[in-house]
C-alpha positions, 0 to 999 in steps of 0.5 A: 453856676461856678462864680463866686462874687467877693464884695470888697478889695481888701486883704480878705476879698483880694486873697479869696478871689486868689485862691477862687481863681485857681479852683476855675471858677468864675470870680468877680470882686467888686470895690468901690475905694480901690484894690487892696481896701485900708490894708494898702490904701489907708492903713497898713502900707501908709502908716508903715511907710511913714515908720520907716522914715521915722526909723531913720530919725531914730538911728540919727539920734543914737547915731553919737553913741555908735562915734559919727558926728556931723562934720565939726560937730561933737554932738548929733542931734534931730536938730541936725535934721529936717523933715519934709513931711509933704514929700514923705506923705507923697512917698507914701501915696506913691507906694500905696497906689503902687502896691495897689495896681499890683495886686489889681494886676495880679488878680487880673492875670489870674482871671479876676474880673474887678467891678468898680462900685459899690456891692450889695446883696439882694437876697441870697446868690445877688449882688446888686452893684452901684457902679461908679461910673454911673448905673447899677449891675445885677450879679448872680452867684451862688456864693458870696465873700463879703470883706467891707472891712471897717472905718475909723470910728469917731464920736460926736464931740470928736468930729475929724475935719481933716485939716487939724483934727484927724484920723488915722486915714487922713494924717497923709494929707498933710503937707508941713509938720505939725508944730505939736500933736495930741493923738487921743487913743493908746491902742496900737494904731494911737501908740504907732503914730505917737511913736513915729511923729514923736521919732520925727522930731514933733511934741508929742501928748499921748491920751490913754484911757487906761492906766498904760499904754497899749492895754491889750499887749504884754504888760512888760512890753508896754511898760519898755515902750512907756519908759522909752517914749517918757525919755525920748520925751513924749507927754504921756497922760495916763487914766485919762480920758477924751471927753471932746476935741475943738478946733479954734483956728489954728490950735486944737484944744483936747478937753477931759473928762476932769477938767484938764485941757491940752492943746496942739495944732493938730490932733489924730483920733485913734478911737478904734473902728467900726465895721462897713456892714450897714446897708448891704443887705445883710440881715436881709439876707439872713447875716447875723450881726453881733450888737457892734455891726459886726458879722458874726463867722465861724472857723472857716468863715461861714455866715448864719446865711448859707452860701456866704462868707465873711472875712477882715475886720467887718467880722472883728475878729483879730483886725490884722490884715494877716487874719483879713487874708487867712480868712479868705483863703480859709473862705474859698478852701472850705467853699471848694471842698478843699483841705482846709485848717479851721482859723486858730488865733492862737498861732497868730503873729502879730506885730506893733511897729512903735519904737521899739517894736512889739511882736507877740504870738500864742499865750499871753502872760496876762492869761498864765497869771490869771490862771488860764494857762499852765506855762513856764516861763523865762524872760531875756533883756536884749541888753545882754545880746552882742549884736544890740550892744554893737547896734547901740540898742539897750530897750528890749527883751525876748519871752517865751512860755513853755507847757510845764514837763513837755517843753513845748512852746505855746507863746512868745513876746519879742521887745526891740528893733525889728522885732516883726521879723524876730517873732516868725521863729516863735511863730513856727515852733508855736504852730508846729508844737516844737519844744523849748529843746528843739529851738534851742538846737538850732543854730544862730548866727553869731552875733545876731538879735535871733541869738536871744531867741535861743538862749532863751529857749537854753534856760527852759531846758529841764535836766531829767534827774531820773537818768542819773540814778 
């Protein structure tokens, strides 16, 4: 039997029901929340739309040093503005539900049969389906993709009502603009929301545990985007951390674990996710789970069990949906027999969509400082770059690490305005193992935010003195 049964819809099973497709099998993906998982639905595409209308909020503010005005008016400020955040939220909704059925009618042109319900494995080549309509659905294949992806996780002293107190999934339902916010967490999904609803003109109060916002990225990234959100005038409370959120009619009242209290009339928790993976099935079947809940895979995504794989954030590895949807495609090519390349995290991009954005790939500067890494590296601000100047940006830098004597580029860390688009060309010279040289040789346009990238990659280059004697 060539079928390949994927349970869930998200970036990972949408992606490996693609590439299953294409090699002829017989290809069904079940889901129970809708094509495209938290990716489309929840995360990524909601939170990325709502950015780009924060983006606009940002030029507005900086519009004065460019020389527009207002009409009369010598000063243009956000409170020139008014945000309607019950028709962007609506824009948001619409373009995820979009995005939605057009990855559903893709699948289906390609062949791909959706089951709408709810997937679990009964024993090894079963699936035993709850459909939402009513009634359940038995499907045997001898392979299995499971991508149930992962849920904001919360805590007993945090409990979301989806009103005031709020996580990351249900901040669209909102319908007027929160008078303040405290957003508890200041990993990237904390720091993103922070940053946009600060850029839409609402007090913002940023909880961080650690003792800097966004502990998991460069530490001179994190320190731009601190210095920026203290200006812009956003409360930022360092080794500080939750110990319960309380809702008393309109307000809500943060307490920490020293004492100190803060209120707001709404509250996102960003305390991380936990994965979908209780009561599918999985030990069962022999999937082995690490003490998080998550499914233990290896490079090509196999499970402990043989015949089924695992891709997206229910493996916890690098949660992106990149990651998700590379997985997959890795899933599918290995199954078939096709040419594949082992997943490798350290050719992987990633992006923070803050203001101003943060994009890194390869090596860290953490790992060359503690001695992991051999690298050299060389750091450029933005503030010396025709284009940023012409744009009025004055945040920002561009970083690249090089092996020592070869020149290669094996990272980089891109600070500033689009910045998810800086960091492809540091993406490509990592994954293809090109030299500082090589990047520095290509020509940019001038004037242009790409131009750093180059320079940078200019003040690596090493004279041989040898050549000369």
């Amino acid at each position: 039997m060539n079928r390949v049964v994927i349970i869930g819809g998200g970036p990972g099973g949408y992606e490996a029901a693609h590439v299953a497709a294409q090699q002829g099998a017989d290809v069904v993906v079940v889901d129970s929340d809708g094509i495209g998982g938290s990716a489309v639905l929840t995360d990524c595409v909601p939170s990325k739309t709502l950015i780009a209308a924060a983006e606009v909020m940002s030029d507005v503010a900086r519009a004065i040093d460019l020389g527009i005005t207002y009409h009369d008016d010598d000063t243009a400020s956000l409170s020139h503005m008014q945000v309607d955040l019950a028709r962007i939220n609506a824009r948001v909704k619409t373009l995820a539900g979009e995005q939605s059925s057009y990855i559903t009618d893709n699948l289906e042109r390609d062949g791909v049969r959706v089951v709408r319900g709810r997937g679990r494995l009964d024993g090894a080549g079963r699936v035993v389906v709850t459909l939402n309509e009513g009634g359940t659905e038995t499907l045997e294949a001898p392979t299995v993709l499971v991508a149930t992806g992962a849920a904001p996780r919360t805590l007993p002293t945090a409990q979301p009502d989806g009103e005031r107190i709020l996580t990351w999934e249900q901040v669209y339902d909102l319908d007027e603009a929160p008078e303040s916010l405290v957003v508890v967490g200041s990993g990237v999904t904390g720091a993103e929301f922070a940053s946009a609803y600060l850029a839409l003109g609402i007090p913002v109060t940023l909880v961080s545990s650690r003792d800097r916002v966004l502990p998991g990225e460069d530490a001179d990234a994190s320190a731009v985007l601190e210095e920026v959100a203290r200006r812009r005038g956003m409360t930022v409370l360092s080794k500080s951390r939750m110990q319960s959120v309380v809702r008393d009619g309109e307000r809500v009242t943060v307490t920490l674990t020293d004492g100190r209290t803060v209120s707001a009339s709404h509250c996102i928790l960003a305390l991380g996710s936990i994965p979908k993976t209780s009561d599918l099935g999985l030990e069962e079947a022999g999937v082995v789970l690490d003490d998080g809940g998550f499914i233990k895979v290896d490079r090509v995504s196999r499970t402990s069990a043989r015949g089924i794989y695992a891709a997206g954030d229910c493996t916890g590895v690098l949660m992106l949906a990149s990651v998700a949807a590379m997985q997959g495609r890795i899933a599918m090519w290995h199954h078939f027999g096709d040419a594949v390349t082992p997943l490798d995290l350290k050719k992987v991009s990633s992006n923070v969509f803050t203001s101003p954005e943060i994009a890194t790939v390869g090596v860290t500067q953490q790992a060359v400082d503690a001695g992991k890494v051999e690298a050299e590296v060389v750091m450029l601000p933005l503030a010396g770059n025709a284009r940023a100047k012409m744009q009025g940006v004055q945040d920002g830098f561009v970083k690249l690490f090089c092996r020592p004597g070869t020149g290669v580029v094996i990272g980089g860390v891109v600070v500033g305005p689009k910045a998810s688009e800086l960091i492809h060309p540091l993406a490509v010279a990592v994954s293809e193992s090109l030299t500082a040289d090589s990047m520095a040789k290509v020509f940019t346009v001038y004037p242009s935010m790409s131009g750093s990238l180059a320079e940078a990659a200019r003040r690596l280059h090493h004279v041989d003195d040898d050549k000369f004697f």
